[in-house]
N, CA, C and O atoms as a GROMACS GRO file, in nm:
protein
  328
    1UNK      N    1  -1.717   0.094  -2.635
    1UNK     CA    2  -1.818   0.155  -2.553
    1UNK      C    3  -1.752   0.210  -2.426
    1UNK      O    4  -1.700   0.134  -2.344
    2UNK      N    5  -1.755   0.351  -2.412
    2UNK     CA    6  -1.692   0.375  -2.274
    2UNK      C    7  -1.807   0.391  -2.186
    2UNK      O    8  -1.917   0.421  -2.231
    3UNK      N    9  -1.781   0.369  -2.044
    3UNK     CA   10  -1.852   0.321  -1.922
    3UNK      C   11  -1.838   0.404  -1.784
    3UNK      O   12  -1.906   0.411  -1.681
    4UNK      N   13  -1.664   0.495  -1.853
    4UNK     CA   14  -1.663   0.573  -1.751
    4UNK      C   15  -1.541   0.675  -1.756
    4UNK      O   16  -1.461   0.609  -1.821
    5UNK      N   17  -1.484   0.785  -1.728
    5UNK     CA   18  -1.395   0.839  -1.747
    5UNK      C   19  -1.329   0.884  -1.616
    5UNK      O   20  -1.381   0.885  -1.504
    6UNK      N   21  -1.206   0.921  -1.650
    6UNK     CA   22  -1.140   1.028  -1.530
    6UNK      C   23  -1.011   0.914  -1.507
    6UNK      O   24  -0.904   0.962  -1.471
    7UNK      N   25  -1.018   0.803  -1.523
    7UNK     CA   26  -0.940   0.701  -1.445
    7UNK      C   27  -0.774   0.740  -1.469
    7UNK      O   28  -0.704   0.672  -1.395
    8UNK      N   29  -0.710   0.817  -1.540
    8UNK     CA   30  -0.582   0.862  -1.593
    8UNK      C   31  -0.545   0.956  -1.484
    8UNK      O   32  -0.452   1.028  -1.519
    9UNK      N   33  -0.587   0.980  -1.365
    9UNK     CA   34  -0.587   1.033  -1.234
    9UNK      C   35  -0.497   0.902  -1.112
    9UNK      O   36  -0.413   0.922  -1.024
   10UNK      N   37  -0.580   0.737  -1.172
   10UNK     CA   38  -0.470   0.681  -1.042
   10UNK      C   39  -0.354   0.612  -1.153
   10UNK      O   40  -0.367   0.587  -1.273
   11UNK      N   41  -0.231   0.590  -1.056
   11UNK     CA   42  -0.162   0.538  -1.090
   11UNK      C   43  -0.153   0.398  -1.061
   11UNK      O   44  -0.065   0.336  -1.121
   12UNK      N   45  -0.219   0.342  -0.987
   12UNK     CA   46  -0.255   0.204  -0.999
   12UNK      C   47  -0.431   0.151  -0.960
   12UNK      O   48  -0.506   0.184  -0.868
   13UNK      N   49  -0.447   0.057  -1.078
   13UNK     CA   50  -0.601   0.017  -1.080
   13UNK      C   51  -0.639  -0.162  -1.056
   13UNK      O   52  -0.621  -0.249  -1.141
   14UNK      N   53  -0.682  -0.176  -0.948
   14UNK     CA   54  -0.737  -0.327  -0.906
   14UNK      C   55  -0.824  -0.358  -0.986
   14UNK      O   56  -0.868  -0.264  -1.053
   15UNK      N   57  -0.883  -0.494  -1.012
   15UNK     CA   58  -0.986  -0.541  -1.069
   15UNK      C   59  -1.015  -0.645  -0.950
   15UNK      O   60  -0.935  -0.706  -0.879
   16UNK      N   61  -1.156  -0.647  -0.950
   16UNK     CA   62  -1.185  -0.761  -0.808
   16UNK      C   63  -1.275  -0.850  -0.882
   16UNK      O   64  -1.237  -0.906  -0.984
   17UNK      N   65  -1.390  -0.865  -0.835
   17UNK     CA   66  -1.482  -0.962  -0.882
   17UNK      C   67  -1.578  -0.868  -0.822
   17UNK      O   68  -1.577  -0.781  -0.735
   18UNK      N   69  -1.698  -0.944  -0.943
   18UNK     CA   70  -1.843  -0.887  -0.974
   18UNK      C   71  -1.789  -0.718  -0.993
   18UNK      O   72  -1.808  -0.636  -0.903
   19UNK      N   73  -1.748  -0.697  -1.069
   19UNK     CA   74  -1.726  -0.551  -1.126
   19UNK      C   75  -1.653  -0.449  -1.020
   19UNK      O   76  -1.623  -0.335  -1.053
   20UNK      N   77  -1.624  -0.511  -0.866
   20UNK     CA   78  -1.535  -0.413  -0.806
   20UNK      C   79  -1.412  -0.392  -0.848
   20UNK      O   80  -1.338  -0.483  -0.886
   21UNK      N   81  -1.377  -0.254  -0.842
   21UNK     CA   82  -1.245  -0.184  -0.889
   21UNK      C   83  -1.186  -0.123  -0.807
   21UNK      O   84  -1.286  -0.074  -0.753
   22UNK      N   85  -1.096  -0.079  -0.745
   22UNK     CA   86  -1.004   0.009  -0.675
   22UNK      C   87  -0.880   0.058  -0.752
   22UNK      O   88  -0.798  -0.019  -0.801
   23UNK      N   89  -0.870   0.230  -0.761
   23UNK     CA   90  -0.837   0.344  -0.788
   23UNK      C   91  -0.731   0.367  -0.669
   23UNK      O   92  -0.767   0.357  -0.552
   24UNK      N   93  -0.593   0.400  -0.707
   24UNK     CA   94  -0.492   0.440  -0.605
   24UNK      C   95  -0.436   0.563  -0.682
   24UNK      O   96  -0.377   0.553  -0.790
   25UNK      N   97  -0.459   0.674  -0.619
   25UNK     CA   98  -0.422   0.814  -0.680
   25UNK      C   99  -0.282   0.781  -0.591
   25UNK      O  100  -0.264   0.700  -0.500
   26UNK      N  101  -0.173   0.893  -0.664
   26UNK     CA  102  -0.035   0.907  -0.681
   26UNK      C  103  -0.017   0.957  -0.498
   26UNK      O  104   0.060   0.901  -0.420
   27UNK      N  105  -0.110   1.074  -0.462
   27UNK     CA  106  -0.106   1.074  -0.328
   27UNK      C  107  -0.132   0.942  -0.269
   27UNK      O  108  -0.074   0.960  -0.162
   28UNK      N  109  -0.180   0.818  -0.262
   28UNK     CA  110  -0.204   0.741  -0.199
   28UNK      C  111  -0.358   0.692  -0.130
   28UNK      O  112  -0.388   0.598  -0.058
   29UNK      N  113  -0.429   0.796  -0.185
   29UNK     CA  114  -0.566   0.838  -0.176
   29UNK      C  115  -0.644   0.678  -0.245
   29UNK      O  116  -0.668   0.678  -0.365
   30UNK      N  117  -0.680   0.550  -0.162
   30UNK     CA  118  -0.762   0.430  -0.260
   30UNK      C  119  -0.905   0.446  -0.258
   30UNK      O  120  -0.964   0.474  -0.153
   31UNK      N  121  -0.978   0.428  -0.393
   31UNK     CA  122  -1.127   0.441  -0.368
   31UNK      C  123  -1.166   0.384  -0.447
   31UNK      O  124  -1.129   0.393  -0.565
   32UNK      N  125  -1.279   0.288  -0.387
   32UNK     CA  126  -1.355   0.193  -0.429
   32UNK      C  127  -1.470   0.192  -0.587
   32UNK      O  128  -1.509   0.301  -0.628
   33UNK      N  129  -1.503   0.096  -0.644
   33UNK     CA  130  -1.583   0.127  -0.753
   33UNK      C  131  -1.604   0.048  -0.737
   33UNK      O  132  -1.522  -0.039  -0.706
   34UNK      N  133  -1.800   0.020  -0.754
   34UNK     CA  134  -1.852  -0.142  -0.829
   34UNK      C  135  -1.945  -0.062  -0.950
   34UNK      O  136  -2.020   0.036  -0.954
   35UNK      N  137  -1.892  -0.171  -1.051
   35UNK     CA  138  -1.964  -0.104  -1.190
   35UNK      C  139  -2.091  -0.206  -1.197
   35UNK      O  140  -2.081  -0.327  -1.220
   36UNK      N  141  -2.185  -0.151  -1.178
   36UNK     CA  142  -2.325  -0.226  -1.153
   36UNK      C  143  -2.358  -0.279  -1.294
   36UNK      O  144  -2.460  -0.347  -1.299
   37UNK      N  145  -2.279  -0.256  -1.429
   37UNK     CA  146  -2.341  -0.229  -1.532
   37UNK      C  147  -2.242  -0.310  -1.579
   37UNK      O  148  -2.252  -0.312  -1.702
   38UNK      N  149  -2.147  -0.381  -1.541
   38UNK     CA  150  -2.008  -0.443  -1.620
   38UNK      C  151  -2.091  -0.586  -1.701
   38UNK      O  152  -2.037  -0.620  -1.807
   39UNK      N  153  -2.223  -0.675  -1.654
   39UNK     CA  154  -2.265  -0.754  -1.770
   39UNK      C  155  -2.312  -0.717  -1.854
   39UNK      O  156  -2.315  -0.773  -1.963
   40UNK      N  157  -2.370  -0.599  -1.823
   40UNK     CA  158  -2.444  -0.488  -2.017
   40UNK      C  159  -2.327  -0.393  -2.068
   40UNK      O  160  -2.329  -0.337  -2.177
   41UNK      N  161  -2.251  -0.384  -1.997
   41UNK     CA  162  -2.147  -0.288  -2.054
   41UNK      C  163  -2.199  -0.105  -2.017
   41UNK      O  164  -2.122  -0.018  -2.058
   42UNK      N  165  -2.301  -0.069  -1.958
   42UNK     CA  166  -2.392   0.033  -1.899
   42UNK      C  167  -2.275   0.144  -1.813
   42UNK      O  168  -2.166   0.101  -1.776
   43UNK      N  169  -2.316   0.278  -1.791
   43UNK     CA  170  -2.274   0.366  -1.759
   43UNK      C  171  -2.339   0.315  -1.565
   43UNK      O  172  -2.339   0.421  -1.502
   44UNK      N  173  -2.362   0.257  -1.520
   44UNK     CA  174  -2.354   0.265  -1.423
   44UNK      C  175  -2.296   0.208  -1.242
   44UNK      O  176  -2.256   0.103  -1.192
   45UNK      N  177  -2.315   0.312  -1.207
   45UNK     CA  178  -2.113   0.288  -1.080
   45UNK      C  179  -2.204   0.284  -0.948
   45UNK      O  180  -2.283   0.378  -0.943
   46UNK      N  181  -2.207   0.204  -0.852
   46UNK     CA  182  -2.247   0.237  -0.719
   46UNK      C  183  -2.150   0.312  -0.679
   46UNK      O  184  -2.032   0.284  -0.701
   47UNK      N  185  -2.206   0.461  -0.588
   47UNK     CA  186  -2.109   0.504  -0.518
   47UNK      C  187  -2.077   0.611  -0.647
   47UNK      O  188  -1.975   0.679  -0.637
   48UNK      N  189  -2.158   0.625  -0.760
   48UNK     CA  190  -2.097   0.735  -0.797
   48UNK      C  191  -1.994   0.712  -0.896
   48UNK      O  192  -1.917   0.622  -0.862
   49UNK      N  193  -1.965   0.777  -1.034
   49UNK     CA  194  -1.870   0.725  -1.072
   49UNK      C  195  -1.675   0.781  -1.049
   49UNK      O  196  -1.564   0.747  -1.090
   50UNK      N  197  -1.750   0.901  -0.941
   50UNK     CA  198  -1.601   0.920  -0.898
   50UNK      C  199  -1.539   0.790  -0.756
   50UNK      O  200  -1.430   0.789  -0.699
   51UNK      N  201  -1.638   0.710  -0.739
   51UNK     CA  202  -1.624   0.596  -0.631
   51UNK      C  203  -1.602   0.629  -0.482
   51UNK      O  204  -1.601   0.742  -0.434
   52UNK      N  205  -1.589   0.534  -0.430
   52UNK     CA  206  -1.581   0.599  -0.231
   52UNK      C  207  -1.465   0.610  -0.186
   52UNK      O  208  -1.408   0.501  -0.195
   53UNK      N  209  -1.360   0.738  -0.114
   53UNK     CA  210  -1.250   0.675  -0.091
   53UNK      C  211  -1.241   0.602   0.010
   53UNK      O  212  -1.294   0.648   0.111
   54UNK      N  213  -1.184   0.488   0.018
   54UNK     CA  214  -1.158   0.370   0.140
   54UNK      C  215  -1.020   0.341   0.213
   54UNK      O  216  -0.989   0.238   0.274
   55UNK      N  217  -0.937   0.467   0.191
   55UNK     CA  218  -0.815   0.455   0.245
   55UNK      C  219  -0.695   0.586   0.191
   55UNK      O  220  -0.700   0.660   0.092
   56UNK      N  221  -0.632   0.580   0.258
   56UNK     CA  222  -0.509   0.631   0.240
   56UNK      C  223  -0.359   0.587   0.275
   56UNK      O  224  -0.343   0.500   0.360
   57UNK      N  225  -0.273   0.633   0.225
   57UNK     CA  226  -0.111   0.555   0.290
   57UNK      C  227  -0.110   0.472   0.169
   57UNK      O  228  -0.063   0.379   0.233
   58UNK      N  229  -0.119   0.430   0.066
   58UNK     CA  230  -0.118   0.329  -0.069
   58UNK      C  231   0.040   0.394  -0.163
   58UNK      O  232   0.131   0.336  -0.223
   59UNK      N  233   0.009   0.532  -0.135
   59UNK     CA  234   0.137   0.515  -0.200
   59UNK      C  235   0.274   0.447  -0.149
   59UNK      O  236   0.324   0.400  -0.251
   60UNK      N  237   0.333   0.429  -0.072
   60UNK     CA  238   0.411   0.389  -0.039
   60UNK      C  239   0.480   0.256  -0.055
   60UNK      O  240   0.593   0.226  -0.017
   61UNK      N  241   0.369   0.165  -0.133
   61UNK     CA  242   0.396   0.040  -0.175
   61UNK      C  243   0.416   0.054  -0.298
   61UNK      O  244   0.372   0.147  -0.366
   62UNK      N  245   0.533  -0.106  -0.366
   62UNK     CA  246   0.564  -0.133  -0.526
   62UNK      C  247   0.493  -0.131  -0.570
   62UNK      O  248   0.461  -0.040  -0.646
   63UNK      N  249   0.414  -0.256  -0.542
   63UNK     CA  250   0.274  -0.313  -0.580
   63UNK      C  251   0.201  -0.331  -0.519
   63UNK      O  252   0.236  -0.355  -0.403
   64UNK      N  253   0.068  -0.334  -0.546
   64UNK     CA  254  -0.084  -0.375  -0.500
   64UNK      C  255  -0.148  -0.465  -0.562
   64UNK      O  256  -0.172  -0.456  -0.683
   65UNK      N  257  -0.186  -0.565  -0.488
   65UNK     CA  258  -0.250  -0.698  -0.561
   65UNK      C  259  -0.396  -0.670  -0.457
   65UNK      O  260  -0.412  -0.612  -0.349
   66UNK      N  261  -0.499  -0.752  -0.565
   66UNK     CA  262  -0.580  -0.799  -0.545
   66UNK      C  263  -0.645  -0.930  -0.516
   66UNK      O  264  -0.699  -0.977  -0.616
   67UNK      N  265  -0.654  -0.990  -0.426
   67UNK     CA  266  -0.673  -1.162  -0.394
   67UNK      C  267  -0.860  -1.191  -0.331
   67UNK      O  268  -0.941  -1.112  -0.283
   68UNK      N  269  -0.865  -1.291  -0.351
   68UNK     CA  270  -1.002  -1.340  -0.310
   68UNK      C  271  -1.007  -1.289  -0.167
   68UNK      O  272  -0.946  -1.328  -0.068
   69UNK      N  273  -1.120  -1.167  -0.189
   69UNK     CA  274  -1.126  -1.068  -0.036
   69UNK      C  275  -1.066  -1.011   0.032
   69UNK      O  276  -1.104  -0.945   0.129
   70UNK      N  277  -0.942  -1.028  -0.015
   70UNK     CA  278  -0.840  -0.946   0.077
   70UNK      C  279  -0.709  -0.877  -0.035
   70UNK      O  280  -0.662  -0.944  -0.127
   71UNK      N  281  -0.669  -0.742  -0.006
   71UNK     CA  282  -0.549  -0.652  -0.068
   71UNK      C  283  -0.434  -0.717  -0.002
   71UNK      O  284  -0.439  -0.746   0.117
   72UNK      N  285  -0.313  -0.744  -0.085
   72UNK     CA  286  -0.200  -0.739  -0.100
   72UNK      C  287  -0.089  -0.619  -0.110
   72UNK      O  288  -0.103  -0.535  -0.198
   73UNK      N  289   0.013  -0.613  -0.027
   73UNK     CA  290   0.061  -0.464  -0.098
   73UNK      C  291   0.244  -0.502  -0.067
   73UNK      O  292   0.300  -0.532   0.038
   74UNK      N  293   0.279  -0.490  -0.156
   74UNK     CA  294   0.484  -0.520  -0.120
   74UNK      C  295   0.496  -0.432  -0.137
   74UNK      O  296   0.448  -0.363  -0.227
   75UNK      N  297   0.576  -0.401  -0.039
   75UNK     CA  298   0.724  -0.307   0.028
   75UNK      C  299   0.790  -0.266  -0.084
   75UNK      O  300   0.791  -0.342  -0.181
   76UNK      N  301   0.859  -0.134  -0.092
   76UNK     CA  302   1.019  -0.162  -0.180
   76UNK      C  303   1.104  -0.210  -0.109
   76UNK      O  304   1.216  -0.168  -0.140
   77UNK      N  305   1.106  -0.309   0.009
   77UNK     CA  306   1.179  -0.390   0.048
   77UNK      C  307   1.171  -0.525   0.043
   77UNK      O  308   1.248  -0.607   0.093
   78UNK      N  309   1.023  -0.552  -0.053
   78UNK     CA  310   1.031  -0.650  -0.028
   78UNK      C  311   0.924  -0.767   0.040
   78UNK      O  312   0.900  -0.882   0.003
   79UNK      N  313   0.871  -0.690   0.150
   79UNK     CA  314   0.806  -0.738   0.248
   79UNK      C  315   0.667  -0.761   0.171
   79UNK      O  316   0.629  -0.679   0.087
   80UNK      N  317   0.608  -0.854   0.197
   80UNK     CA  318   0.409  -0.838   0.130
   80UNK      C  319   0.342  -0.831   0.306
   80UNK      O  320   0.364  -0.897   0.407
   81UNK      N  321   0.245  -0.703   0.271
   81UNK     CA  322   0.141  -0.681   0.368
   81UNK      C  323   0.008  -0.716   0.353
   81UNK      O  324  -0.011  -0.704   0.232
   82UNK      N  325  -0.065  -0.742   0.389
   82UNK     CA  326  -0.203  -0.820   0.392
   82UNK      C  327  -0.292  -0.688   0.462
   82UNK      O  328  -0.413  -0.700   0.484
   0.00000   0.00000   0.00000
């Protein structure tokens, strides 16, 4: 059942809790998703299913983690930012 398309646009994708998602396009561009519909499996996105953007500057990190309420992001040096 698909729920939503376009996502082959970020290069890195969060999973949070209660259906929030965050989208990091290759520019660095992050934007938010809650899939209102993730216990029926339903086509529907607060915010739209292109989502809200909530930031910029993302590219620049290895990785991006997701933690209870708060983003994670390491350095290519190394460093983890909060």
């Amino acid at each position: 059942m698909t729920v939503n398309s376009g996502w082959d646009i970020y290069s890195k994708v969060l999973c949070a809790f209660d259906g929030v998602m965050y989208g990091i396009k290759p520019n660095g561009d992050m934007h938010w998703f809650r899939h209102e519909g993730w216990r029926e499996g339903t086509n529907d996105w607060a915010g739209g299913p292109a989502g809200i953007k909530v930031g910029t500057g993302w590219q620049s990190y290895a990785t991006v983690l997701h933690g209870p309420g708060v983003i994670y992001a390491i350095t290519p040096n190394g460093d983890m930012r909060w």
